[in-house]
N, C-alpha and C positions, 0 to 999 in steps of 0.2 A: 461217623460212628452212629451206632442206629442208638434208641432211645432207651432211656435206665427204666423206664415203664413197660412191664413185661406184656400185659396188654398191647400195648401201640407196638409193638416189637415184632408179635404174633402175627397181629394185623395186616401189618405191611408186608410182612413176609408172605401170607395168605394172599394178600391181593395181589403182590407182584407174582410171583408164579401161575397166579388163576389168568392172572391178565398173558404173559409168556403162554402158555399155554392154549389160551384162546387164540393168540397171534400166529404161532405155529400149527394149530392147531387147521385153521383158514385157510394158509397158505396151501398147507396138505390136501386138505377137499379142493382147495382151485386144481391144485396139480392132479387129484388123482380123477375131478370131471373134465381136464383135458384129454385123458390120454383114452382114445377109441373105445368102445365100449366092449367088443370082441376081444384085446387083448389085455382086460382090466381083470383083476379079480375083484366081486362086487363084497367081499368080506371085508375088504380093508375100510371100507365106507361106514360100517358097524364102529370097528376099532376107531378111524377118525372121527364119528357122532361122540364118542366116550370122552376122548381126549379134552373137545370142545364145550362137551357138559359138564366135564370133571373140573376144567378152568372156571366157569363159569359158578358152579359151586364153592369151589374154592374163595375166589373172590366175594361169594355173598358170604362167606363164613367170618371172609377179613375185614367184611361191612359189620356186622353184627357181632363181631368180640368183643369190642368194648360195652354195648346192652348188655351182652352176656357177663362181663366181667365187675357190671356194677350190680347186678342184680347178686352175682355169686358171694358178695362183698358180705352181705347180710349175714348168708350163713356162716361164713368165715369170723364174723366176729364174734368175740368171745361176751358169754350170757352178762348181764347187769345185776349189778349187787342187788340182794331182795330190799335193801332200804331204798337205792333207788326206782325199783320198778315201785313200792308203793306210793314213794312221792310224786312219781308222775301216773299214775292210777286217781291220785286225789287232784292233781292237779285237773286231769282230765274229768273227771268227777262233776270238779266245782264250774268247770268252762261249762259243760254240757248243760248242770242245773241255772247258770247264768243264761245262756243262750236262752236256753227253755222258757223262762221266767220272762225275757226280754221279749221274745216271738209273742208268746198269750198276752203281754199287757199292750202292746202292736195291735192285736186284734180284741184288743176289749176282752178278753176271756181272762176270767179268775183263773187263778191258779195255785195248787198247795205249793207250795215249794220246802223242802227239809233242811233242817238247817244246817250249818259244817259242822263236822262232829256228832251229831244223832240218827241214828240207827229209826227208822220206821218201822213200827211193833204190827204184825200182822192181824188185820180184822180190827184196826181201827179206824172208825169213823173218819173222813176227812173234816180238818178243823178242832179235832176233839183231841186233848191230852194223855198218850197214853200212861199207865199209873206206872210211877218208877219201881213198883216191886207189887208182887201179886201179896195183896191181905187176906188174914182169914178174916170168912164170916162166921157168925156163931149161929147156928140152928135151933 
């Protein structure tokens, strides 16, 4: 019984006929550059290049379904809840800013780092406190 994995199923189906194919395909070019060249029709030679290339395709198709069938896997699966794409957006986040942090004190280089949870206010000084709420001033 062939395999419950419709991939590997495919596969093998693709490679054995590419392979049959090829085999049969050999035999026919042995036979048809035996028989004299005067009483050959040189068409059949075309038709048998086909045969042997189509095997040959075949079989890289049944080498390469399963790449293809892990790659297709992705789209197939169904989107992620938006709680979890943020928790791993943050998660990814915090690695990045670790990383970050870890490489520059490696090489001796300061480095700002933002903290988890806080937003970094645009055209603020590094080092300096952004104010938590814009004040008026009096003129």
């Amino acid at each position: 019984m062939l395999s419950a994995n419709p991939a590997a199923r495919s596969a093998l189906i693709y490679i054995t006929v590419g392979a049959l194919m090829d085999v049969w395909g050999g035999i026919w070019l042995w036979y048809i550059r035996s028989i004299p060249p005067g009483t050959r029709d040189p068409s059949w030679n075309y038709v048998c290049t086909g045969v042997l290339l189509t095997g040959v395709v075949l079989m890289a198709i049944g080498f390469l379904v399963g790449r293809i069938g892990r790659g297709a896997r992705h789209a197939d699966a169904p989107p992620a809840a938006p709680a979890d794409l943020q928790r791993s957006a943050g998660a990814e986040a915090a690695s990045a800013n670790n990383q970050a942090a870890m490489q520059a004190s490696a090489n001796g280089t300061p480095m700002y780092v933002v903290p988890a949870g806080t937003v970094p206010v645009a055209g603020t000084p590094v080092g300096s406190v952004a104010p938590s709420s814009p004040t008026k001033r009096n003129a």
